[in-house]
N, CA, C and O atoms as a GROMACS GRO file, in nm:
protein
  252
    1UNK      N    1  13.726   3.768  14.348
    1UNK     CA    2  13.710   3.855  14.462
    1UNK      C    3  13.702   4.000  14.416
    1UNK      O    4  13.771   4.042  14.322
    2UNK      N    5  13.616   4.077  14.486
    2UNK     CA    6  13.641   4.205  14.473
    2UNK      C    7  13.720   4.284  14.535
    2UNK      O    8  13.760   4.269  14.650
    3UNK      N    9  13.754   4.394  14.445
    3UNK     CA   10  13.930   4.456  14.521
    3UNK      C   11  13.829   4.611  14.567
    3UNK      O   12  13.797   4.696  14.484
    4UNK      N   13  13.796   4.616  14.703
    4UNK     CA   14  13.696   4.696  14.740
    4UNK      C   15  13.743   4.837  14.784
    4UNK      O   16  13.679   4.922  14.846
    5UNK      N   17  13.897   4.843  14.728
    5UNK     CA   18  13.948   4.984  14.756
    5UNK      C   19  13.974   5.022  14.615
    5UNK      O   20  14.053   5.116  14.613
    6UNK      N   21  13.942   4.990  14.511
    6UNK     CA   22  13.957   5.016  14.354
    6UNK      C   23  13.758   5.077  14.344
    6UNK      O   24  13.704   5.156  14.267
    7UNK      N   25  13.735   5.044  14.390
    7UNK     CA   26  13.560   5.002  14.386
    7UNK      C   27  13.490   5.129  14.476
    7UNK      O   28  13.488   5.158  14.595
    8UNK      N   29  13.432   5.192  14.347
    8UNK     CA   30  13.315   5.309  14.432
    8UNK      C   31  13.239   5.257  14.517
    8UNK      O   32  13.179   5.162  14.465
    9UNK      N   33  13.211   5.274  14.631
    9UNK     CA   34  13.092   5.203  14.745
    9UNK      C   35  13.015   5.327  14.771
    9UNK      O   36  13.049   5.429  14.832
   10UNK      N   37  12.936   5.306  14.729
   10UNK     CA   38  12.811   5.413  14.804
   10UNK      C   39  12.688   5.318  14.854
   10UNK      O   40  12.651   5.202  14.834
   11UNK      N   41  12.637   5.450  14.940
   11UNK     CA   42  12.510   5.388  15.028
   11UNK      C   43  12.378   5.294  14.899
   11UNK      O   44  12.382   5.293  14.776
   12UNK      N   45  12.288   5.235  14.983
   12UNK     CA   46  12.189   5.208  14.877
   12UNK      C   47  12.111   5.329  14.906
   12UNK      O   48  12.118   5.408  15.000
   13UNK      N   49  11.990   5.320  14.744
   13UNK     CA   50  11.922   5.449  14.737
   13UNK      C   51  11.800   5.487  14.881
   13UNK      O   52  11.782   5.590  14.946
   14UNK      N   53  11.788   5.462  14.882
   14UNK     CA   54  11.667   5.428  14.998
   14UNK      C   55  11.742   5.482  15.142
   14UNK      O   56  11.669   5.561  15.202
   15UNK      N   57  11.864   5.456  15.204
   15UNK     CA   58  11.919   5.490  15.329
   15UNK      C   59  12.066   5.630  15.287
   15UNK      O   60  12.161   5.654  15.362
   16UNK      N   61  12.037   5.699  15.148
   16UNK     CA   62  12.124   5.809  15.117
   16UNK      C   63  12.078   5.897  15.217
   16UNK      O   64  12.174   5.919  15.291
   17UNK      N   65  11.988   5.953  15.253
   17UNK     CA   66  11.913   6.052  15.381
   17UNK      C   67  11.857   6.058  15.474
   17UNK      O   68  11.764   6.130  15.510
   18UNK      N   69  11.944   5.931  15.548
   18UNK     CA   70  11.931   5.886  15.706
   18UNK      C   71  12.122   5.893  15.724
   18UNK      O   72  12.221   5.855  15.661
   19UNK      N   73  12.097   5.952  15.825
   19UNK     CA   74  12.301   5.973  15.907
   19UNK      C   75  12.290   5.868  15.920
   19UNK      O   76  12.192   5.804  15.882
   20UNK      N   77  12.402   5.817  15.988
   20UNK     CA   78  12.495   5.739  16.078
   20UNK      C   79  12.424   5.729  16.180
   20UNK      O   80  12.377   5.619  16.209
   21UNK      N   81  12.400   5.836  16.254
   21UNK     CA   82  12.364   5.887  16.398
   21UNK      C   83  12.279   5.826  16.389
   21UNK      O   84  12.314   5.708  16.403
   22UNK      N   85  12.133   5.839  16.366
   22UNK     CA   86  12.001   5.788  16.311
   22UNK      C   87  12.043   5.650  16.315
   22UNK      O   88  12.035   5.580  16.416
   23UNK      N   89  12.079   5.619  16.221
   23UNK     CA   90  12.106   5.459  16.196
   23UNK      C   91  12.182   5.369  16.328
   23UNK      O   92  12.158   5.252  16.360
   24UNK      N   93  12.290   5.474  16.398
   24UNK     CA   94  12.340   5.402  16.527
   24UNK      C   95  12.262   5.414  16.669
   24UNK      O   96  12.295   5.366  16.778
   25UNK      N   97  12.168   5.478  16.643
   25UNK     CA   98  12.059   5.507  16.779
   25UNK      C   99  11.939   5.388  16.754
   25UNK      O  100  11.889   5.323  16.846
   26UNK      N  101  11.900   5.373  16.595
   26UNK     CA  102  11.840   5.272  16.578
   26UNK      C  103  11.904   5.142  16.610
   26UNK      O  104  11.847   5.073  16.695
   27UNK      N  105  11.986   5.108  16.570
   27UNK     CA  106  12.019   4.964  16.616
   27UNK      C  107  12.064   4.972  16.759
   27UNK      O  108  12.054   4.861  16.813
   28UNK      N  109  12.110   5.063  16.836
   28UNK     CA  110  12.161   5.053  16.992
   28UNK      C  111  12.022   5.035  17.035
   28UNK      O  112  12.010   4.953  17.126
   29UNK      N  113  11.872   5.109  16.980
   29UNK     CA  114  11.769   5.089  17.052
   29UNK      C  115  11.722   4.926  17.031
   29UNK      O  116  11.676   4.852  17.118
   30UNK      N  117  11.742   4.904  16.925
   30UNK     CA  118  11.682   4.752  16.836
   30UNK      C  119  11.506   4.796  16.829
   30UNK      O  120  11.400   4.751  16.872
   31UNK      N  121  11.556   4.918  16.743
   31UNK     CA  122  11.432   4.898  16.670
   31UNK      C  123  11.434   4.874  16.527
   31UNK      O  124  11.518   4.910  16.445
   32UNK      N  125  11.319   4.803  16.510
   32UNK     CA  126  11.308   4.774  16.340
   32UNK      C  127  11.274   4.918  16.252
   32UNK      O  128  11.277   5.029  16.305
   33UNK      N  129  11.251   4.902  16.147
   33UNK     CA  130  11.245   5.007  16.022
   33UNK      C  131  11.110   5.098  16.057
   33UNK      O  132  11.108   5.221  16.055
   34UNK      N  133  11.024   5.033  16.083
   34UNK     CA  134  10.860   5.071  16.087
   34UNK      C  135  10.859   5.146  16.210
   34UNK      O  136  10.792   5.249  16.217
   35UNK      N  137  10.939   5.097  16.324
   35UNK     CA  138  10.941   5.147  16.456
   35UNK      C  139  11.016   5.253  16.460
   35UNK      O  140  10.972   5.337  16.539
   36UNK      N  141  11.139   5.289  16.390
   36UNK     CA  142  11.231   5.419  16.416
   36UNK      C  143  11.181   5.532  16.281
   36UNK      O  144  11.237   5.642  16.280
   37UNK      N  145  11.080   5.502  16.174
   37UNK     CA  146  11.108   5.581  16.074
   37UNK      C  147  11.149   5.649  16.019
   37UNK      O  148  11.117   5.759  15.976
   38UNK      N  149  11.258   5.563  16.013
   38UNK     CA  150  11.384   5.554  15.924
   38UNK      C  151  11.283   5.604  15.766
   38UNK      O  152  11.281   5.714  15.711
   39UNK      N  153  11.243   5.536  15.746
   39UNK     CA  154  11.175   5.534  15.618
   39UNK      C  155  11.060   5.568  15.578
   39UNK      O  156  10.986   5.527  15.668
   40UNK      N  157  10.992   5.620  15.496
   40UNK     CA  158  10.881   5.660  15.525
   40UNK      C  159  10.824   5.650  15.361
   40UNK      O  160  10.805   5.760  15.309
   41UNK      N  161  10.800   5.544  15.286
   41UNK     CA  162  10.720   5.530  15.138
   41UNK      C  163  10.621   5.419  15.116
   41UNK      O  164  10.646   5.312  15.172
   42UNK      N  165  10.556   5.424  15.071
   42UNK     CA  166  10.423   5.341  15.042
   42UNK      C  167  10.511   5.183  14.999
   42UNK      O  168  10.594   5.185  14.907
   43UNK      N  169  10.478   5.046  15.080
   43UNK     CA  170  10.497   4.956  15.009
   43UNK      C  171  10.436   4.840  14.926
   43UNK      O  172  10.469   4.730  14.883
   44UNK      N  173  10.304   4.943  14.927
   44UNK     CA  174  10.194   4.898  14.842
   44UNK      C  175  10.155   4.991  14.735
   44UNK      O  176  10.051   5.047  14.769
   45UNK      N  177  10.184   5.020  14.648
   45UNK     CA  178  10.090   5.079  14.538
   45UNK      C  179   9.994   5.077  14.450
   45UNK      O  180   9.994   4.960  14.412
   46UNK      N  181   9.918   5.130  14.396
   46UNK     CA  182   9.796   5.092  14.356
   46UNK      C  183   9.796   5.017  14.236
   46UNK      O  184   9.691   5.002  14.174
   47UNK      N  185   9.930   4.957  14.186
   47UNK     CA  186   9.959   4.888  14.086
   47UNK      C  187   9.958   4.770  14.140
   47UNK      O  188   9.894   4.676  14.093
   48UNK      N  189  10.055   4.764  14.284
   48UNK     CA  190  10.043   4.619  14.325
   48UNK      C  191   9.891   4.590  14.414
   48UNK      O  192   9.879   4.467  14.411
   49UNK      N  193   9.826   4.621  14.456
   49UNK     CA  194   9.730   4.648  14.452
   49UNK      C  195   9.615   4.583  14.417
   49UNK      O  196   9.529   4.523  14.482
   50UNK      N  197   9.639   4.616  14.243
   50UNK     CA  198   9.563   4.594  14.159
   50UNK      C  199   9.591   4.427  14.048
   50UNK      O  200   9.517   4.356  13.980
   51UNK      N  201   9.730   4.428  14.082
   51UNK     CA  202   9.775   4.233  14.064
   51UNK      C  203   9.730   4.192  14.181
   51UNK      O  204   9.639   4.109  14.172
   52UNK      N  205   9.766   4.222  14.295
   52UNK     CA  206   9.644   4.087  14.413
   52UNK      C  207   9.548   4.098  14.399
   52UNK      O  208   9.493   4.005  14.457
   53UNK      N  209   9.461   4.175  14.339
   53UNK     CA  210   9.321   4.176  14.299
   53UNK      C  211   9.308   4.046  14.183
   53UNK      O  212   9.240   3.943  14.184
   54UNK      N  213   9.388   4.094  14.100
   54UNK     CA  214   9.410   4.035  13.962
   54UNK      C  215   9.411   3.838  13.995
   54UNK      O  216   9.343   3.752  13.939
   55UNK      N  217   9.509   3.823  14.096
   55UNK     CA  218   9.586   3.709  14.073
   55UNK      C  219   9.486   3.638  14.164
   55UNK      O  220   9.483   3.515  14.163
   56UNK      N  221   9.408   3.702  14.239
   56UNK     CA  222   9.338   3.633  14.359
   56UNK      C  223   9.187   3.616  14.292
   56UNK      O  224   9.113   3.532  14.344
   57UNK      N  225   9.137   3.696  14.178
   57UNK     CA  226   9.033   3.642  14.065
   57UNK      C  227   9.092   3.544  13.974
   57UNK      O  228   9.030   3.455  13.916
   58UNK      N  229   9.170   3.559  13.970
   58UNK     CA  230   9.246   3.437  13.827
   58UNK      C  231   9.245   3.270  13.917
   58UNK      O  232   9.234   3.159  13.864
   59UNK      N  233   9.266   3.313  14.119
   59UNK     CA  234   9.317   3.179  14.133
   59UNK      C  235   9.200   3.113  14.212
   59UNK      O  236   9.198   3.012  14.282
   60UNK      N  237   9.080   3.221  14.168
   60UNK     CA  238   8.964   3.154  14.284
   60UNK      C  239   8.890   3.060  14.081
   60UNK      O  240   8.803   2.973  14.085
   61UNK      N  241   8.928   3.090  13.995
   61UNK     CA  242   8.874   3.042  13.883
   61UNK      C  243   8.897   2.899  13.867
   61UNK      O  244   8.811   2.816  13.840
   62UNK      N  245   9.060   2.869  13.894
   62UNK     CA  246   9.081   2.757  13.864
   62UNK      C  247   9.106   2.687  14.001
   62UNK      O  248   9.187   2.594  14.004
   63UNK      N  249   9.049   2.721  14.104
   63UNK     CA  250   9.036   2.664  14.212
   63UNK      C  251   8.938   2.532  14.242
   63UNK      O  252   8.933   2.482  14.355
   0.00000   0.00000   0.00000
């Protein structure tokens, strides 16, 4: 078990610069992530991108 008062807890990186407030207006509304933007970063990059390109030529080959 973890002894969670010995134990640094911090936020994850991604929700360090969203309040409380923010975060408790979002869930009292029930909105999701995309709907309150909360968040705001690309979850596609041109790397991933460029593997579904990759993987979707590799799987029409041995199709």
């Amino acid at each position: 078990m973890i002894d969670w008062s010995s134990t640094a807890v911090s936020p994850p990186p991604v929700l360090r610069n969203v309040s409380n407030a923010v975060l408790v207006s979002s869930i009292d509304n029930q909105l999701s992530i995309g709907q309150s933007n909360l968040l705001s970063f690309p979850c596609h990059t041109q790397a991933v991108q460029r593997t579904v390109k990759l993987v979707t030529e590799a799987s029409k080959k041995f199709a």
